[in-house]
C-alpha positions in Angstrom: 0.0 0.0 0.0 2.6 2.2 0.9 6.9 2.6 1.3 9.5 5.1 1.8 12.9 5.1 3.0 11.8 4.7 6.2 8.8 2.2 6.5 6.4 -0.3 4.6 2.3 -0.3 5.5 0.8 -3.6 3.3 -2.6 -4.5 3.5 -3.1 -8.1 5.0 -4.9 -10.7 3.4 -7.8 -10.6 5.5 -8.2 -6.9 5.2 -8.4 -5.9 8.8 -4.4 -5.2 9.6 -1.5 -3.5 8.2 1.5 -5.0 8.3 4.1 -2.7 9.4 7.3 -3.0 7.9 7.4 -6.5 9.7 7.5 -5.0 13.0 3.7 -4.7 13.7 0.2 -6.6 12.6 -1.9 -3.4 12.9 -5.4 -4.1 13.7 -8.1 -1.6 11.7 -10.4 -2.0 14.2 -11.0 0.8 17.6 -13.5 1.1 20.1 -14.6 4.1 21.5 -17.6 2.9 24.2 -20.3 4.9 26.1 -22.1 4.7 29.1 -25.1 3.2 27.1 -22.6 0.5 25.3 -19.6 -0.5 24.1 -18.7 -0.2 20.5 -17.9 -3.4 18.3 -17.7 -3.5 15.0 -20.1 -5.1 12.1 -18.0 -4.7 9.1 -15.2 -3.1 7.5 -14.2 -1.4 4.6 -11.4 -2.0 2.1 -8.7 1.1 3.1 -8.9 3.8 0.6 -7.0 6.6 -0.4 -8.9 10.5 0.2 -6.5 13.4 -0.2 -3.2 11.7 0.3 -4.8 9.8 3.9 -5.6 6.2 3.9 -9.2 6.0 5.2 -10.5 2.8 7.2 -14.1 3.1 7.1 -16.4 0.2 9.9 -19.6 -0.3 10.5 -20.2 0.3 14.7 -23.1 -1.0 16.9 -23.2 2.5 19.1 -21.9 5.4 16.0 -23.5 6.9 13.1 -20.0 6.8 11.6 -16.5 5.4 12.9 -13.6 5.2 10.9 -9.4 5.3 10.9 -7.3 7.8 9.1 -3.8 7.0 8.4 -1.9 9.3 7.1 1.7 8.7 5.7 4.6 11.2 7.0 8.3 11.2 6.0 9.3 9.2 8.6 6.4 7.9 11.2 2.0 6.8 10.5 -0.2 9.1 12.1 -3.0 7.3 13.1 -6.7 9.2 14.1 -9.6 7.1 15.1 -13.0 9.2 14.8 -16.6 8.2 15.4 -19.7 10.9 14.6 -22.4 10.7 16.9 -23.5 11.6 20.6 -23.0 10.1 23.8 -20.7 10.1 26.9 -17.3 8.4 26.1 -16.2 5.4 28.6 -13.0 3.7 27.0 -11.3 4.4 24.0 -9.2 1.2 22.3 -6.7 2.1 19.8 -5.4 -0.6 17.5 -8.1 -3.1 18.5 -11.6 -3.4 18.9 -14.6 -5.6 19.1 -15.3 -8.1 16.2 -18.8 -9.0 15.6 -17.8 -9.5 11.8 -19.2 -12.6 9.8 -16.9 -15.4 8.8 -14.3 -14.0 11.1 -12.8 -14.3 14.5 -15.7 -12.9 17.2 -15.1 -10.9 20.7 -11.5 -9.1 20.8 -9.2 -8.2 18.3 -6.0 -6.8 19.1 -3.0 -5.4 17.3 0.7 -7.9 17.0 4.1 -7.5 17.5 7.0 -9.7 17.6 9.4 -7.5 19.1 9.8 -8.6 22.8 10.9 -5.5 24.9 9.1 -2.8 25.9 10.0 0.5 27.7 7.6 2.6 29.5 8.4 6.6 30.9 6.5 6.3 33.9 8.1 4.7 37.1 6.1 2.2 38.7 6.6 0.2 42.1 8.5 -2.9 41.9 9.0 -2.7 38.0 11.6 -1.6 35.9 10.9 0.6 33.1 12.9 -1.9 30.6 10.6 -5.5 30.6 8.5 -8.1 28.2 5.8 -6.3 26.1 3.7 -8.8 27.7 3.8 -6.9 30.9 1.8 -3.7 30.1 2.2 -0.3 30.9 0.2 2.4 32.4 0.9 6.6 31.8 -1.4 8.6 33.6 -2.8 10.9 36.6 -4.0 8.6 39.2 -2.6 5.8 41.3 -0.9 5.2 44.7 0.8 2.3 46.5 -2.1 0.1 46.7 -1.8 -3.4 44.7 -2.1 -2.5 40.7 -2.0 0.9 41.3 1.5 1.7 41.7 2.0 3.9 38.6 2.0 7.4 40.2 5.2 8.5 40.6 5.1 10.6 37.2 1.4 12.1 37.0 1.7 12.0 34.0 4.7 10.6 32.4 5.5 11.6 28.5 2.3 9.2 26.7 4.9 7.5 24.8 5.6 3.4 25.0 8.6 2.0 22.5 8.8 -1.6 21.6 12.5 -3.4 21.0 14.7 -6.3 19.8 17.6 -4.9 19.1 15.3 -2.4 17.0 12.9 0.2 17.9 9.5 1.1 17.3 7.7 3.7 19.0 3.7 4.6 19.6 3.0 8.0 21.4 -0.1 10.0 21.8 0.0 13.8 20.6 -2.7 16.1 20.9 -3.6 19.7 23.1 -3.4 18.8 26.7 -7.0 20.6 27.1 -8.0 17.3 24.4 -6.4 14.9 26.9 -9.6 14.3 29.0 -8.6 10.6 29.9 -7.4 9.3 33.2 -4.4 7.1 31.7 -3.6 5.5 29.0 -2.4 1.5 28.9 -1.2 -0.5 27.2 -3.1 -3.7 27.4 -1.2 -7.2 26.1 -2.4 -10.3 25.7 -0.1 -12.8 24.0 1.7 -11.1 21.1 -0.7 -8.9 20.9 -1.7 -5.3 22.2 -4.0 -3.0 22.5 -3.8 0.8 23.8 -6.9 2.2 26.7 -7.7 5.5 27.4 -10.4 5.9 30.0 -12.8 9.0 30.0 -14.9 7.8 32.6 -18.1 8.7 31.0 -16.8 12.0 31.8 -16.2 13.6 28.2 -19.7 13.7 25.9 -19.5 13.5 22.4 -21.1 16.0 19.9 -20.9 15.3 16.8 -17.5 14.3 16.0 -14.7 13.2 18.5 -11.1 12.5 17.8 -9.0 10.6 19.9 -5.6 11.9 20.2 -3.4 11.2 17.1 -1.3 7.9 17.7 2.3 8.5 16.1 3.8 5.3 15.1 7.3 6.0 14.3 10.3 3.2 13.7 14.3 3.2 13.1 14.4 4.3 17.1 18.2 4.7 17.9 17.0 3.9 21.7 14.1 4.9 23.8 15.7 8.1 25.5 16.7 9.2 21.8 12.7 8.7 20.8 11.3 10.6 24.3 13.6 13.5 22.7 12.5 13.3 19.3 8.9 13.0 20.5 9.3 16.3 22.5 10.0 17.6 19.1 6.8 16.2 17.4 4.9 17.9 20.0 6.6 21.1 19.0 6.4 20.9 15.1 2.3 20.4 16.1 2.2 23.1 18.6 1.2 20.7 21.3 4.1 22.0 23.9 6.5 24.5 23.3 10.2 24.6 22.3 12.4 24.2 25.1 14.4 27.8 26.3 16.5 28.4 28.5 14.8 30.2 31.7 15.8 32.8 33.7 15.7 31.6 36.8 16.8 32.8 40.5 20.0 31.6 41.8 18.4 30.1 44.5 16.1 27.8 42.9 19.7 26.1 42.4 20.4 26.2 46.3 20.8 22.3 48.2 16.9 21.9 49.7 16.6 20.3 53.0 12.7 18.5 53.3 12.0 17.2 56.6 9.8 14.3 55.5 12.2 12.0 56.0 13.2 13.0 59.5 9.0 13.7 60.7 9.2 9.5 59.5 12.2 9.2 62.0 10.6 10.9 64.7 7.2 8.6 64.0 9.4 5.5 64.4 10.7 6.5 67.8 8.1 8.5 69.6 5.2 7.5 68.0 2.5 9.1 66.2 2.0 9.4 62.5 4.7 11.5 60.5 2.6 14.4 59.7 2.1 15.1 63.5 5.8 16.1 63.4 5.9 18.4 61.0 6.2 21.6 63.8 8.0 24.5 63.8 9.8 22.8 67.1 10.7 19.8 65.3 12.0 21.7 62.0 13.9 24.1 64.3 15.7 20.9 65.8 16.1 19.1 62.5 17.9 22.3 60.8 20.1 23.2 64.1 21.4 19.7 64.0 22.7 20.3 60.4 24.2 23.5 61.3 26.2 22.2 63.8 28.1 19.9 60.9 28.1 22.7 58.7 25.0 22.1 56.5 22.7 25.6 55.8 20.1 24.5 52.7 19.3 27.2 50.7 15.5 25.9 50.6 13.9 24.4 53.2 10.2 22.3 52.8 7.8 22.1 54.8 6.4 18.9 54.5 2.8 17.1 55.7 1.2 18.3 57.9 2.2 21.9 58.6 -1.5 23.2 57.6 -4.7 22.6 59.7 -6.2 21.5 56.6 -5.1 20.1 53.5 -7.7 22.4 51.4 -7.6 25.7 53.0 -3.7 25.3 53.7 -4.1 27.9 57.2 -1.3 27.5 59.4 -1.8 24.8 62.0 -1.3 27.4 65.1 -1.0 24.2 67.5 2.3 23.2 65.7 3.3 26.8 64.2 2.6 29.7 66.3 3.9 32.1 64.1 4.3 30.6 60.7 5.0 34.0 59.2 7.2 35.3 61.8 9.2 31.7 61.0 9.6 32.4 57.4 10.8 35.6 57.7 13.1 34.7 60.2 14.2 32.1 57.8 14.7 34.7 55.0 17.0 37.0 57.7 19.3 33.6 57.9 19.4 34.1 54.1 17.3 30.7 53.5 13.6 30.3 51.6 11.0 28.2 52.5 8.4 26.2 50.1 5.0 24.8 51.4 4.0 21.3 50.5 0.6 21.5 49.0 -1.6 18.6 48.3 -3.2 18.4 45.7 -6.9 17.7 45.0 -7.7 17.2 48.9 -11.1 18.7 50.0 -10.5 19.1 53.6 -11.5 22.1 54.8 -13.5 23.2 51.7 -17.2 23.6 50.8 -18.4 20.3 49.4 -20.0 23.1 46.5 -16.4 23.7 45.8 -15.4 20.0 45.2 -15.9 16.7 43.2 -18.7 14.6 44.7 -19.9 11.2 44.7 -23.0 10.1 44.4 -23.5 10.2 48.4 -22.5 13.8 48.2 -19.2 13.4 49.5 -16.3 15.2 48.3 -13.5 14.1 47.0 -11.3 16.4 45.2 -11.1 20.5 44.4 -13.1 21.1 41.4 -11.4 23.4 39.0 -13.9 23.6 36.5 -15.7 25.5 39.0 -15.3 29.4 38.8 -16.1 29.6 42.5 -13.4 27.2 43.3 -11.0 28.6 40.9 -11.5 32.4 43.2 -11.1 30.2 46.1 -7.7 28.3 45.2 -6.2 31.7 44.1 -7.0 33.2 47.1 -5.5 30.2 49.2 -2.1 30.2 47.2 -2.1 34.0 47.2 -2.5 33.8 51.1 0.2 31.2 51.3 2.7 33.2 49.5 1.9 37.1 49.2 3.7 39.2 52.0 0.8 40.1 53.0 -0.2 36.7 53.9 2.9 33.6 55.5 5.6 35.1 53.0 6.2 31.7 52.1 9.0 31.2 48.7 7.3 28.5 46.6 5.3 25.3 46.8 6.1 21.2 46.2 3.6 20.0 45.0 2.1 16.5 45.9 -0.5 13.7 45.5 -1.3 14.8 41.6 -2.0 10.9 41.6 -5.2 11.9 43.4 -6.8 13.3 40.5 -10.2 12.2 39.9 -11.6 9.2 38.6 -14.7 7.3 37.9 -17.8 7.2 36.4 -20.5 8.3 39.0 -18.8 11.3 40.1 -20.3 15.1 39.8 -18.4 18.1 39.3 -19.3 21.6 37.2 -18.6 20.4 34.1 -16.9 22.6 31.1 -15.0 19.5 29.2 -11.9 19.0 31.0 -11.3 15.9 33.0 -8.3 13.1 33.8 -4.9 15.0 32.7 -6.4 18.0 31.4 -8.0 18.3 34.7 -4.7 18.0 36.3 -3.2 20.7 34.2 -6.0 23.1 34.6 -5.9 23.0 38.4 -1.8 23.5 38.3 -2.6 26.1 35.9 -4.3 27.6 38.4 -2.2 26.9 41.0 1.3 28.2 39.2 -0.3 31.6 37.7 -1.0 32.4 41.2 1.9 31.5 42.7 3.8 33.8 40.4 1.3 36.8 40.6 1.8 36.6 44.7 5.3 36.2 44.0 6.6 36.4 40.9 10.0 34.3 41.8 8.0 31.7 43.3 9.1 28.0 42.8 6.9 25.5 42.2 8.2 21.7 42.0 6.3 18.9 40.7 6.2 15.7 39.3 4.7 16.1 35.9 7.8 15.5 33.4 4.8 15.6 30.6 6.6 18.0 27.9 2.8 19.8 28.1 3.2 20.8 31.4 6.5 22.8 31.1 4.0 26.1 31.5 3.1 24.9 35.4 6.1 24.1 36.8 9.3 25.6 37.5 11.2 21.7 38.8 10.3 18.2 38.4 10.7 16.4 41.5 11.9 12.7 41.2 9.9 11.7 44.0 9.6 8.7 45.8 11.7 5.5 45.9 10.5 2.1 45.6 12.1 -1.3 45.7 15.4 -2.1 44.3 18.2 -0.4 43.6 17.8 3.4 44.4 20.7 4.6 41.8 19.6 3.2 38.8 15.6 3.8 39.2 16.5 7.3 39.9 18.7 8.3 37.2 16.7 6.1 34.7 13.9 8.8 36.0 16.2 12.0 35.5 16.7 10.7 32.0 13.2 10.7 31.4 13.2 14.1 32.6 16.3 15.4 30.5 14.7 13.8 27.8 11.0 15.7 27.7 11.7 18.0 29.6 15.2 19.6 29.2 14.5 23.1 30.4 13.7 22.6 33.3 15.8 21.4 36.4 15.7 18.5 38.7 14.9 18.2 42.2 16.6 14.7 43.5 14.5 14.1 46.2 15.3 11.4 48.6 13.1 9.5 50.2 12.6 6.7 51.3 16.2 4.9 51.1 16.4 0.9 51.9 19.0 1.7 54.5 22.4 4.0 54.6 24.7 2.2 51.9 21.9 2.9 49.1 21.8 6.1 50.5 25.5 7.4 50.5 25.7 5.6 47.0 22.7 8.5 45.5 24.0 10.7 47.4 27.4 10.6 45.7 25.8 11.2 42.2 23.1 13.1 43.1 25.5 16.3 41.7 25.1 15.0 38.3 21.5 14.6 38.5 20.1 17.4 39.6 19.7 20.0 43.1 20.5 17.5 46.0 17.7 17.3 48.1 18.3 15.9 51.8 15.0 14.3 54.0 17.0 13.6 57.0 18.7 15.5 59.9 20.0 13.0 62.2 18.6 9.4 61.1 17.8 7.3 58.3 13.9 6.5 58.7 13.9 2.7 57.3 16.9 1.5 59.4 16.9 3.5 62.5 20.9 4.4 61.5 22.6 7.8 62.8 24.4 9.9 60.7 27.3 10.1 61.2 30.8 12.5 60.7 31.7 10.8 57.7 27.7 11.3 56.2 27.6 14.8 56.9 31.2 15.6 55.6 29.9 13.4 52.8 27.0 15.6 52.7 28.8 18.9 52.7 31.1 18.1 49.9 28.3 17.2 47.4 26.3 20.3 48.3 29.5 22.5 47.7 30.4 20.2 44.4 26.4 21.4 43.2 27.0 24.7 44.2 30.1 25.6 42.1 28.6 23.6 39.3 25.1 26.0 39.4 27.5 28.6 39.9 
């Protein structure tokens, strides 16, 4: 049907795939499903070509019209499933469908591959990023630590999935991030073969004609990190994030950052009590005078959960911060800067008219795509940051897993849901953070090259099992990769025990700004510090220093 230089699409002999130069059995058939049913397919339609795109026309149970365009580029397929018609969209399925198709196979079809490796973007617990296609993948905005759920580390991670055997092939969504109203996308395998999910949630109604995000298949892949970069740029060339440029940023975004996480978990473990119950103004004024006494002043200092008295109103917890205000500035005479830890999504504290309900009423989330809720989170962050409010320096922002999902939930409506959701409320978030002060850093975990415009850092965030070096730097490449403008916060938390520790810490100069969670103790193993850690300690943060110098 088709060749070039760097590809060959043939039409296979039952007229439902596409053989892709060898690589890939492409199935023609897609599924977009509603709430009122799911979408299979009665026929389809020899490919033909319109206006230089190959069009895959199929007959659906649920659409007035569903079809596949294909078009040919220089040197990857751009692939566009559509459906005309009206109703609330559940689950799309790219390459695959339903098959209710006489005289052929019946229930699932799915697409082929018999490459064997796959490599996903997004860090998830207990699995490394390189494995069997047969393993799946999922990219998106909600997760946690709970059994198959452990995929939030990036919210969200570059859409992008390559497939290897000593060649690569890769498949990556591109659209507007206000058009990516799904929760996440995975990569469902069966087999050899594979199909890609994105779940709307029955949040996203169709009028007229809806358009999945375009799927660029794109082969001759030097290696995964070279395709992230190269996808970065097909974003660009279709104006779906912006060319990377250097910043102008303030020298102290650059400074080592002390969090005290990691040392509220120590306390925990010895006196009792959950972490966030440490996280007072007594505590953090032991925790930094213990690393002044070995000749450690961070630049940035975070305060972590719980300093507020509720997660959604972010007020100062008096009971643990008499004078949060007077604290910061204090702070700032020491010549040091102090960033809140804000959670995202939470709803404590806020009017449940404000929020993301279930069908009890409950709520479960800040709803940005309600004006009154929009005022409302301006006026918290602004109150958070202004002078006129705690003087605070910036914000780390957390839990963007906890973005809403599921089908029976209410909120004010205006399109945007999943990862568009997400972006909207950072939006928010970020242009008032800079208006209360305008050199205000915000770090997050959202290496997505369309969220460049909310954030100022991407944090690496938490550690999971294995070895810490390797799953961290694999995660800074990722970063470097999409997102090469912007700078990396190391994090560090929670290490297995010291030895993993001292071996991050010793490269955490070539990652990124070191980042230090504990004051006297490591929380996993109980084990001091010691003369040799803290001199350790002091000679990376001075090795960073002259670097960002």
């Amino acid at each position: 049907m088709f060749e070039n230089d760097a590809y060959r699409l043939e039409l296979a002999a039952n007229g439902r795939s596409l053989d892709f130069s060898s690589l890939l059995s492409l199935s023609l058939l897609s599924a977009v499903d509603r709430v009122d049913g799911v979408d299979e397919t009665l026929s389809v339609s020899p490919p033909e070509l319109r206006d230089g795109t190959i069009v895959v026309e199929r007959r659906s149970t649920l659409w007035e019209r569903a079809w596949l365009e294909l078009r040919c580029l220089e040197t990857c397929v751009e692939v566009h499933t559509c459906v005309r018609g009206r109703g609330a969209i559940t689950d799309v399925r790219l390459l695959g469908g339903r098959s209710l198709i006489p005289g052929a196979p019946l229930g699932r079809v799915l697409s082929g591959t018999r490459l064997k490796a796959l490599f996903t973007p997004n860090p998830e617990n207990g699995v490394a990023p390189f494995r069997a296609v047969g393993e799946g993948a999922v990219i998106g905005v909600a997760g946690d630590g709970e059994p198959g759920r452990g995929h939030w580390l990036f919210t969200p991670a570059p859409l992008y999935l390559a497939f290897g055997d000593g060649e690569w092939i890769d498949l990556a969504l591109a659209a507007l991030v206000a058009e990516l109203r799904f929760v996440e996308l995975a990569l469902e395998t069966a087999a050899n073969g594979f199909s890609l999910k994105l779940d709307y949630d029955g949040q996203t109604p169709a009028e007229g004609e809806f358009r999945a995000p375009a799927l660029l298949i794109t082969p001759n892949v030097p290696e995964p990190y070279a395709g992230l970069r190269r996808h970065r740029g097909d974003l660009i060339a279709r104006r779906f994030a912006p060319e990377p440029a250097p910043r102008s940023t303030p020298a102290w975004w650059e400074q080592p950052i002390f969090c005290g996480w990691g040392a509220q978990c120590h306390v925990a473990e010895t006196t009792g009590g959950l972490a966030r119950d440490h996280a007072t103004q007594e505590r953090y004024d032991e925790f930094l005078a213990r690393l002044e006494e070995h000749g450690l002043v961070p630049g940035t200092i975070v305060l972590d959960d719980k300093w507020q008295a509720t997660y959604g109103g972010n007020e100062a917890d008096t009971q643990k911060w008499p004078d949060l205000k007077g604290w910061i500035t204090a702070r700032h005479a020491h010549g040091q800067h102090v960033l809140l830890w804000w959670k995202a999504w939470d709803p404590e504290g806020l009017d449940p008219e404000l929020c993301v309900r279930n069908p009890d009423g409950d709520p479960v989330a800040l709803d940005p795509s309600n004006p009154a809720a929009r005022d409302e989170l301006r006026r918290i962050i602004g109150r958070m940051l202004s002078p006129d409010g705690l003087g605070a320096d910036g914000l780390k922002v957390d839990f963007t897993a906890r973005t809403p999902s599921g089908r029976a939930l209410s909120h004010h409506g205006g399109g945007a849901w999943g990862i568009a959701l997400l972006h909207e409320l950072l939006s928010i978030v970020y242009t008032a953070a800079k208006e209360a002060k305008p050199d205000a850093l915000v770090i997050t975990h959202t290496p997505h090259p369309s969220f460049v415009d909310v954030t100022d850092m991407i944090r690496l965030n938490d550690m999971t099992s294995g070895e810490v070096v390797p799953q961290m730097t694999f995660r800074a490449d990722v970063v470097r990769a999409a997102c090469p403008e912007l700078p990396i916060d190391t994090d560090d938390w929670r290490v297995p025990d010291k030895r993993a520790w001292r071996a991050f810490l010793d490269v955490k100069a070539d990652i990124g700004v070191p980042s230090l969670y504990y004051a006297s103790h490591l929380d996993a193993t109980g084990e001091e510090l010691d003369a040799d850690d803290y001199a350790a300690l002091r000679r990376v943060w001075q090795e960073w220093t002259e670097r960002a110098a």
